[in-house]
C-alpha positions as CSV (number, residue, x, y, z in Angstrom):
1,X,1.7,24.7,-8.7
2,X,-0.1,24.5,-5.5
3,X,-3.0,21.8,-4.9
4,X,-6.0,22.6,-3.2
5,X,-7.1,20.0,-0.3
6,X,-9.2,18.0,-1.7
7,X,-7.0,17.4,-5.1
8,X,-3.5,16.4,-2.4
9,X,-6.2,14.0,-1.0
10,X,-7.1,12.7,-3.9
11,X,-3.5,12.4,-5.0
12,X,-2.5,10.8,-2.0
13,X,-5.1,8.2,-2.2
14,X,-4.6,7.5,-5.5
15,X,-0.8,7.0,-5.5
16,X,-1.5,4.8,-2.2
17,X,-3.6,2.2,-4.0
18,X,-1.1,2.3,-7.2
19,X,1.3,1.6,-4.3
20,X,-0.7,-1.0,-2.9
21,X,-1.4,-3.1,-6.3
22,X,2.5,-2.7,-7.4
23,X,3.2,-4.7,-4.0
24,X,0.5,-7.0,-4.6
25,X,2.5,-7.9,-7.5
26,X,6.1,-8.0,-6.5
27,X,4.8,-10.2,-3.6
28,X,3.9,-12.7,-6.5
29,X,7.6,-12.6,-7.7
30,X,10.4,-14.9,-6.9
31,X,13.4,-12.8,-7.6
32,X,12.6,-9.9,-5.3
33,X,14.9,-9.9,-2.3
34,X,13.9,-10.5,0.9
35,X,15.1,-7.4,2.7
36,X,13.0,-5.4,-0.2
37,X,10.1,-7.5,0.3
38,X,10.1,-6.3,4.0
39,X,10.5,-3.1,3.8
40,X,7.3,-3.1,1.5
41,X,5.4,-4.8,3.7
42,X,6.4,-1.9,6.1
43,X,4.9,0.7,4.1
44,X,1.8,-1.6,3.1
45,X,1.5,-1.5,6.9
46,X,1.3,1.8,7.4
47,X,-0.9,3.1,4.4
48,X,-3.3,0.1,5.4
49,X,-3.2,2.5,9.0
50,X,-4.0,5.5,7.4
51,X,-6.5,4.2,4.6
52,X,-8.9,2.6,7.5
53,X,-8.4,5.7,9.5
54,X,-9.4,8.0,6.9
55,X,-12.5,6.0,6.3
56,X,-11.4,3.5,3.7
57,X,-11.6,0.4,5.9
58,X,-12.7,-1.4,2.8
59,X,-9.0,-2.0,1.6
60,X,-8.4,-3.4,4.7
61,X,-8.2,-7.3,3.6
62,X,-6.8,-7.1,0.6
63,X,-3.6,-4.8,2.1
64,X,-3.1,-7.2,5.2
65,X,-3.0,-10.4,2.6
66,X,-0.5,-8.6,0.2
67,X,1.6,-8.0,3.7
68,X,1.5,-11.8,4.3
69,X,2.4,-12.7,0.5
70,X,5.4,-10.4,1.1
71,X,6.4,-12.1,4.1
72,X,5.9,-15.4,2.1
């Protein structure tokens, strides 16, 4: 099956924030090793770069202070 566009787009964005909201809640966790909390906070990083790049500066905030509870 091949996507059009707009429905990769979509998909991306959408697995992005699913992304985003799991790491929002491991960075709540105790048990999670460090070494796994920072390589999260990596990839938070860098799809907080291309969300506000493709327009969705919104998500901004909220991405950068998951990052910081990760490196909590």
């Amino acid at each position: 099956m091949k996507l059009s566009d707009d429905d990769r787009d979509r998909l991306a964005l959408h697995t992005a924030f699913a992304i985003h909201q799991i790491a929002r809640w491991i960075a709540t966790r105790d048990d999670v090793p460090k070494d796994i909390r920072d390589r999260l906070r990596g990839h938070i990083s860098a799809l907080e770069g291309v969300m506000v790049t493709s327009g969705h500066d919104w998500i901004r905030d909220e991405m950068e202070a998951t990052e910081q509870a990760l490196h909590a």
